[in-house]
ZAMARGU-4260 file (C-alpha; in steps of 0.2 Angstrom, whole numbers, plus 5000, padded with zeros to 4 digits):
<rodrens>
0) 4927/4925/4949 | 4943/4922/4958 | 4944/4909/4970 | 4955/4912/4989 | 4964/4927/4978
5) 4972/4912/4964 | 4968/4896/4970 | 4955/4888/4981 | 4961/4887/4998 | 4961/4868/5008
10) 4946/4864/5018 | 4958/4863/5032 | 4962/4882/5031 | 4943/4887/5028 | 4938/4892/5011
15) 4933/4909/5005 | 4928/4913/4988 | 4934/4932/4981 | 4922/4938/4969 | 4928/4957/4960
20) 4917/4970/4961 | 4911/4975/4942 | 4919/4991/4947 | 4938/4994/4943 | 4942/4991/4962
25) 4934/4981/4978 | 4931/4964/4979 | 4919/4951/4990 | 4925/4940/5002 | 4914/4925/5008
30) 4921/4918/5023 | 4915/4914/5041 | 4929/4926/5049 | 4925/4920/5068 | 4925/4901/5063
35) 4943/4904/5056 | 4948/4913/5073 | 4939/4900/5082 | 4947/4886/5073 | 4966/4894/5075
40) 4963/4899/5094 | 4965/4918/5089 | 4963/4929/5102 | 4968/4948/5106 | 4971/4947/5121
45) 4982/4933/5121 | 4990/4937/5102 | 5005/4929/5099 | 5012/4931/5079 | 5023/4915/5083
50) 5010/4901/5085 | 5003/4906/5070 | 5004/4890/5060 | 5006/4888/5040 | 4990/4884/5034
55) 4983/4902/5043 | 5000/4910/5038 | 4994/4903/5020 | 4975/4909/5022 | 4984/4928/5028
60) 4994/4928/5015 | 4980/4925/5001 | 4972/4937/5009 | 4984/4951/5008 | 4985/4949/4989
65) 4968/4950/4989 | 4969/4965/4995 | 4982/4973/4986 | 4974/4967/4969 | 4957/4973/4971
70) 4960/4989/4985 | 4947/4986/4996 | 4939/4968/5005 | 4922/4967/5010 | 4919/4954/5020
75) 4899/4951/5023 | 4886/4946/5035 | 4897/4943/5050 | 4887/4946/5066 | 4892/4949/5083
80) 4910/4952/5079 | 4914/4959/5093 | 4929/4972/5095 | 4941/4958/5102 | 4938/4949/5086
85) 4942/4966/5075 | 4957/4966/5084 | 4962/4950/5083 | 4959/4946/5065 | 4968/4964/5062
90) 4983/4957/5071 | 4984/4943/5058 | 4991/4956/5048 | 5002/4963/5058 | 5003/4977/5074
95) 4988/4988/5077 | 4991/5005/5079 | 4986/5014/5093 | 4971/5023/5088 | 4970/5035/5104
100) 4987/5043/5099 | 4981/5053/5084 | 4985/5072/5088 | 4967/5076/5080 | 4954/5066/5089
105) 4948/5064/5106 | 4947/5048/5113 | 4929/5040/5117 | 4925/5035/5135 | 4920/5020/5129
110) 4931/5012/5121 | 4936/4994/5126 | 4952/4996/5118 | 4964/5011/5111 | 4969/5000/5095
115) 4948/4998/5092 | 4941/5017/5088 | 4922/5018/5089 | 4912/5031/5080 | 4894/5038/5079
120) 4883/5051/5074 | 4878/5051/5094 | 4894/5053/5107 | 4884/5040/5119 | 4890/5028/5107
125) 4906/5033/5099 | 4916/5048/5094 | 4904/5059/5081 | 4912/5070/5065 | 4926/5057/5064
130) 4931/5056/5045 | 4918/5069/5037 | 4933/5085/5033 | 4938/5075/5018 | 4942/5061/5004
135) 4958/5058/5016 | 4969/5042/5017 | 4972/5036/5037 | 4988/5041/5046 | 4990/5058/5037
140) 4996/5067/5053 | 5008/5052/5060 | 5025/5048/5052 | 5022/5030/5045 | 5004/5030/5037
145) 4992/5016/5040 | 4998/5001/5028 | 4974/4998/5031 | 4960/4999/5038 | 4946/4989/5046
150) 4930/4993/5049 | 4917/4986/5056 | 4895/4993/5057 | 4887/4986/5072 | 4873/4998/5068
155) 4867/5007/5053 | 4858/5022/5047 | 4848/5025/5031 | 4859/5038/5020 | 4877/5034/5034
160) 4888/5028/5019 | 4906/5028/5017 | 4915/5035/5000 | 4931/5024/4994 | 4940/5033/4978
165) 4955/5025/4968 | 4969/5033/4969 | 4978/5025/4954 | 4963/5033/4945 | 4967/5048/4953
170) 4985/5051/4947 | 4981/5046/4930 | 4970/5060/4929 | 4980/5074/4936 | 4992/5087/4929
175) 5011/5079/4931 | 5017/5096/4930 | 5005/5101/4944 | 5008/5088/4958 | 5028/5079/4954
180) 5038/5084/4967 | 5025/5090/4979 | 5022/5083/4997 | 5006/5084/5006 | 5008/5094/5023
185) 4998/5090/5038 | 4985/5104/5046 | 4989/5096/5062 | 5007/5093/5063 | 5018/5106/5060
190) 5034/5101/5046 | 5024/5082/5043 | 5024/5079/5027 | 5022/5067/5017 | 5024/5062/4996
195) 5008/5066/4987 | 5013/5055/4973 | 5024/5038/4975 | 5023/5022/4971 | 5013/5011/4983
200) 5025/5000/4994 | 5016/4981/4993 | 5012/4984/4974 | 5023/4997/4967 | 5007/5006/4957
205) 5007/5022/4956 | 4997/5031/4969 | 4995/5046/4981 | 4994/5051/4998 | 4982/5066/5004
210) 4969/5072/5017 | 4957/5087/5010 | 4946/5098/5020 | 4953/5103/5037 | 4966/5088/5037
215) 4977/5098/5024 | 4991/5111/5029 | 5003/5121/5014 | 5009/5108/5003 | 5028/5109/4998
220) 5038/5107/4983 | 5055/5104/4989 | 5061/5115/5004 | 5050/5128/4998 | 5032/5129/5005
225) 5017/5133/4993 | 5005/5147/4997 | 4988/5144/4999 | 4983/5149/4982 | 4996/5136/4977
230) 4991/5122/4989 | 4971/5128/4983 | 4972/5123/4965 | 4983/5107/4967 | 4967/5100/4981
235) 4953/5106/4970 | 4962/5097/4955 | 4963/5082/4966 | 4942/5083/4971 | 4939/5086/4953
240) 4951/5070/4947 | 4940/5060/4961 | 4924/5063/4954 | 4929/5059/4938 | 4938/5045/4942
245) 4925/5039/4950 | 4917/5035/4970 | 4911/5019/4975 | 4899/5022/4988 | 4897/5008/5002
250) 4879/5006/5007 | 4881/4998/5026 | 4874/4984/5033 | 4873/4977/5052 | 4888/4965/5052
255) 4897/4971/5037 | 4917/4973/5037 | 4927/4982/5026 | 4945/4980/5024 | 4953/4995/5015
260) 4972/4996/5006 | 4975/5014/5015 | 4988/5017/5003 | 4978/5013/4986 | 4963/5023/4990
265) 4955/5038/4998 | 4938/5038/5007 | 4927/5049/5018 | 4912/5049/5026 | 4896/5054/5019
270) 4888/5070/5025 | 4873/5056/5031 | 4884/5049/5043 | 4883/5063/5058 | 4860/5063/5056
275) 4854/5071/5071 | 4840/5061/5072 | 4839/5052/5090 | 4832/5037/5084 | 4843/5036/5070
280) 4859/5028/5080 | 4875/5022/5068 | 4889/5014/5077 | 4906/5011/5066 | 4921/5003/5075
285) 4939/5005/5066 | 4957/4997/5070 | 4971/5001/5058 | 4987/4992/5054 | 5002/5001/5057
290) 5014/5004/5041 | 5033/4999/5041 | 5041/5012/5031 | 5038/5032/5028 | 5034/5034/5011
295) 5046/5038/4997 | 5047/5041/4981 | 5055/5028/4967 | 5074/5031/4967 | 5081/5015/4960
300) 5091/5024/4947 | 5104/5034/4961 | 5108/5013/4966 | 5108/5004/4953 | 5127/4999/4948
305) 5134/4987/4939 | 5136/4976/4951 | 5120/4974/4955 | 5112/4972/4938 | 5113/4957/4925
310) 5102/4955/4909 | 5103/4943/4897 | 5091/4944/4883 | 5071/4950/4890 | 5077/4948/4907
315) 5087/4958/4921 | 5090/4952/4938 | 5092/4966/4951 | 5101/4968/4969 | 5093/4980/4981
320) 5109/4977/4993 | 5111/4996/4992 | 5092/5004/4989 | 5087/4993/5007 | 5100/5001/5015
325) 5101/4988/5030 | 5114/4992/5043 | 5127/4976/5041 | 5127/4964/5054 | 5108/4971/5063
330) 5099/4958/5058 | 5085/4968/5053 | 5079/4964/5035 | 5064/4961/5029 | 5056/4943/5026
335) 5054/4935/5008 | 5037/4939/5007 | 5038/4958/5011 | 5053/4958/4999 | 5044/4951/4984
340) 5034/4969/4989 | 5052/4979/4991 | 5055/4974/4973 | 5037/4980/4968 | 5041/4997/4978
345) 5059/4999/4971 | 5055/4993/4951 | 5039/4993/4942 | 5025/4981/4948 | 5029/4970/4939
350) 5042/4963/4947 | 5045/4951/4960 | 5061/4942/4967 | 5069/4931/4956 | 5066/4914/4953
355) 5082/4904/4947 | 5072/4891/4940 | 5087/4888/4925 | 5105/4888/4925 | 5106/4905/4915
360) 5099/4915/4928 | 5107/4906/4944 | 5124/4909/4935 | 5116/4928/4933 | 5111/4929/4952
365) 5130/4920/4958 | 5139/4936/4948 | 5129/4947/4956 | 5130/4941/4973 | 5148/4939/4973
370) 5151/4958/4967 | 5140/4962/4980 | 5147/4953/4993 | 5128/4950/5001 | 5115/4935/5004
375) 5099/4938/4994 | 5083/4930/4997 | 5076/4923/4979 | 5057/4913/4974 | 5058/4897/4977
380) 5054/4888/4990 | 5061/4867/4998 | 5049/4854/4993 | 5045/4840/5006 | 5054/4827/4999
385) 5071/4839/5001 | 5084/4848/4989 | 5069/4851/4976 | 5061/4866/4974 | 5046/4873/4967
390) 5047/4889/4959 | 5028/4891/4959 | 5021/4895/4940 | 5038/4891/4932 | 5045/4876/4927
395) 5058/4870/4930 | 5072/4868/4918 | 5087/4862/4927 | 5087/4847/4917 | 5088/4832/4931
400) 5107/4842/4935 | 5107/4846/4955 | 5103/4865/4960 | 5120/4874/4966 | 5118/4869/4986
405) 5130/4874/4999 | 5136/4855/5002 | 5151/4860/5015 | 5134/4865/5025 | 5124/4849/5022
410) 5112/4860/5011 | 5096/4862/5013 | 5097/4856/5031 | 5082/4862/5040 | 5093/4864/5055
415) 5077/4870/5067 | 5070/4852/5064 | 5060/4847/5048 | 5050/4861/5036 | 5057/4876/5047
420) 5066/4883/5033 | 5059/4882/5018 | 5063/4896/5010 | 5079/4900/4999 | 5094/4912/4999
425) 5110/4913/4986 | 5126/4916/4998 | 5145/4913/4995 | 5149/4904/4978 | 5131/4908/4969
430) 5128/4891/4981 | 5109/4890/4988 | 5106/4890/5007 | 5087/4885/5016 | 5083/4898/5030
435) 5065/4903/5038 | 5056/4914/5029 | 5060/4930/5039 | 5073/4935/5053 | 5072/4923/5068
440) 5067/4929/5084 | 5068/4915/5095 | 5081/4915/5109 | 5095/4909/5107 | 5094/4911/5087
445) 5102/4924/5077 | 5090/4934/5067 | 5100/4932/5049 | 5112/4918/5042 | 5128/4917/5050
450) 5139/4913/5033 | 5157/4910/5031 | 5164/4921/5017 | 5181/4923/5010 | 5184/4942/5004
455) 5199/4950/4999 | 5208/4932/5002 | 5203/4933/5021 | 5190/4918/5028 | 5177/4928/5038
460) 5161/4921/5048 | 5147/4932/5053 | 5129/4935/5051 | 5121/4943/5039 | 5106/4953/5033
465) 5094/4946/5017 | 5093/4958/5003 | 5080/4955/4989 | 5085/4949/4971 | 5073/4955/4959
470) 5069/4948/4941 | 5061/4960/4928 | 5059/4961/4910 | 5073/4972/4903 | 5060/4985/4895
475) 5057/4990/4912 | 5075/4994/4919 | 5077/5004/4904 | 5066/5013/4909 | 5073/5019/4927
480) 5090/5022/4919 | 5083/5031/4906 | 5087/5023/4891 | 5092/5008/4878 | 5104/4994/4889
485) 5121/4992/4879 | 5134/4978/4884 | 5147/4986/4897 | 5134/4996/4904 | 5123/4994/4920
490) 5115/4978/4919 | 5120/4976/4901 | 5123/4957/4893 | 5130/4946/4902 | 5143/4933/4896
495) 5137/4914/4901
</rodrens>
């Protein structure tokens, strides 16, 4: 049993206990979900993402390991969770999707709100035959997929059970030959496509992205569209790949809550779920969080330079300056936390932004962020008592010697008054600079660090987007370049 996904959470947060599944994926969540909304004054129709404050940002942010470790959440005996409270504990996560905007679904008189879909067997309590065409991921026929999805029972039906497959299982199953390169096309959406296989943004496993049934259109390889014999055998390897990888099967219950990784699994509603009997009523209620980026493909290896790779012995620290592609100057970057997932998506899954927690790998990180001529976030964050930082399960082994910080700057300065910036970048000099966790929004306040940098020989000062810098065991960058790391090379050893 795992306790709040690595470590029990303080009483002051509310304490939940995740216990896995025995199953490969899907774990249980015990935790009073209303009493956490309560306690924070969480509402939906009053959200506002900046008044969240750290203990529930820490509670969130459990939570969404959580869920990309075991795929799907199931949260328990929560009655009389109303649709507001969906929504709101849905907006923890970050922006609902518009639930009413889907090209292939009506929407339901009913509904209290077009983020909260409602479904039943009965269209005088919800839409009926949502979900039933086939194993399907959420958000196949809009441009950004579903990042997840939660749903809720307020009323169950014997046999009115929802299928969740894994789609790591999946690919691992499948013929590479059949489905590399191939995007899934949707039936509803004329030229949408998107990659069938990928490597999941938040985790970096490998995983897929489909609808079957009716939801599928021609899949294409490249420019060229498949036929329909074509697109037949790659769906009915896929079906055949889910039953052997193996369904769970959730039996509902009044109250229960399901939180699904969209990206890591597939699911579908059983055949049970549409029963014609009138006094058989099941009532599901669904809000989905809207994704960030379309999906792509891994495509380190067309980025990776010499600049923006060290190794030294097992390890390689690695500059996604030039795979983020931010726009200079835009201030629109993503936080530390979502960037520990970039390197996931970029890498391997193993890998996470770096922590300099020894002298070796700072000097590492200040040659690459000088070739590079960006700011990058890194793992670590200020302690309380100031200028001391914990690098969470490393040690560190700086010796009692001061970390490299920006002294002309009166580094770390928390200059948005005491514990606003606790987080960490490497800027000018391989000197270390505290900031807020992500790109400021309040007024007044420029998103990214404004820095002064001299380039060329010229002084300049303006601000600047965050880029990750990932640390990964060298085995693993051999493996996107295609072969053995020799000195000289890209990300080959480095002289200290």
């Amino acid at each position: 049993m795992t306790v709040a996904a690595l470590g029990l959470l303080p009483s002051s947060v509310a304490d939940f206990i995740v216990e896995p599944f025995e199953s490969s994926f899907g774990a249980t969540v015990t935790m009073d979900v209303e009493a956490v909304l309560e306690k924070h004054s969480i509402h939906a129709h009053d959200f506002d993402r900046s008044v969240i404050g750290p203990d529930l940002e820490e509670l969130v942010s459990s939570l969404k390991r959580a869920l990309h470790e075991h795929r799907f959440l199931y949260f328990p005996n929560q009655p009389g969770f109303d649709w507001s409270k969906q929504l709101a504990f849905l907006q923890l996560f970050g922006e609902a999707y518009d639930e009413s905007s889907h090209v292939n679904r009506k929407k339901w008189a009913g509904e209290k709100d077009p983020r909260v879909a409602v479904f039943s067997n009965n269209p005088k309590y919800g839409l009926p035959s949502v979900g039933i065409e086939g194993f399907h991921s959420d958000g196949n026929v809009v441009e950004v997929p579903h990042a997840a999805t939660l749903l809720y029972c307020e009323r169950t039906i014997p046999g009115g059970d929802t299928l969740l497959a894994p789609l790591k299982e999946v690919y691992d199953l499948l013929d590479l030959d059949l489905i590399s390169g191939v995007d899934f096309q949707s039936a509803h959406v004329p030229n949408l496509t998107h990659p069938l296989e990928y490597h999941h943004p938040s985790s970096g496993v490998q995983t897929m992205f489909f609808g079957l049934g009716t939801l599928s259109g021609l899949y294409k390889r490249g420019n060229v569209t498949l036929s329909q014999d074509e697109t037949d055998k790659i769906t009915e390897a896929i079906a055949a790949a889910i039953n052997k990888a193996g369904i769970y099967r959730h039996e509902w219950k009044d109250g229960d809550m399901l939180m699904l990784d969209n990206l890591a699994l597939a699911h579908k509603a059983s055949a049970g779920t549409q029963s014609k009997d009138p006094d058989s009523i099941r009532i599901l209620r669904r809000a989905t969080l809207s994704g960030r980026t379309p999906l792509i493909r891994r495509s380190l290896h067309t980025t990776l330079t010499s600049a923006s790779t060290r190794c030294d012995g097992g390890k390689c620290l690695v500059s996604l300056a030039a795979h983020m592609g931010y726009k200079k100057g835009s201030g629109n970057f993503l936080s530390m936390e979502q960037s520990r997932e970039a390197c996931k998506m970029a890498i391997d899954e193993k890998a996470d932004l770096a922590t300099l927690h020894n002298k070796k790998l700072a000097a590492m990180a200040k040659e690459i962020v000088e070739e590079v001529g960006e700011p990058h976030w890194i793992l670590g964050k200020e302690k309380a008592e100031r200028k001391q930082v914990d690098w969470g399960q490393h040690d560190d082994d700086w010796g009692g010697d001061s970390y490299p910080w920006h002294s002309e700057s009166g580094q770390p300065n928390d200059c948005d008054g005491p514990g606003s910036e606790p987080c960490i970048f490497v800027g000018p000099g391989g000197h270390w600079f505290d900031f807020a966790c992500s790109r400021k929004t309040t007024e007044g306040t420029t998103p990214g660090p404004e820095i002064t940098w001299v380039k060329g020989g010229v002084e300049t000062r303006e601000m600047y987007n965050l880029s990750p810098l990932c640390l990964i065991d060298r085995i693993y960058i051999e493996s996107v370049v295609g072969g053995e790391l020799q000195p000289g090379e890209v990300g080959g050893n480095v002289e200290l």
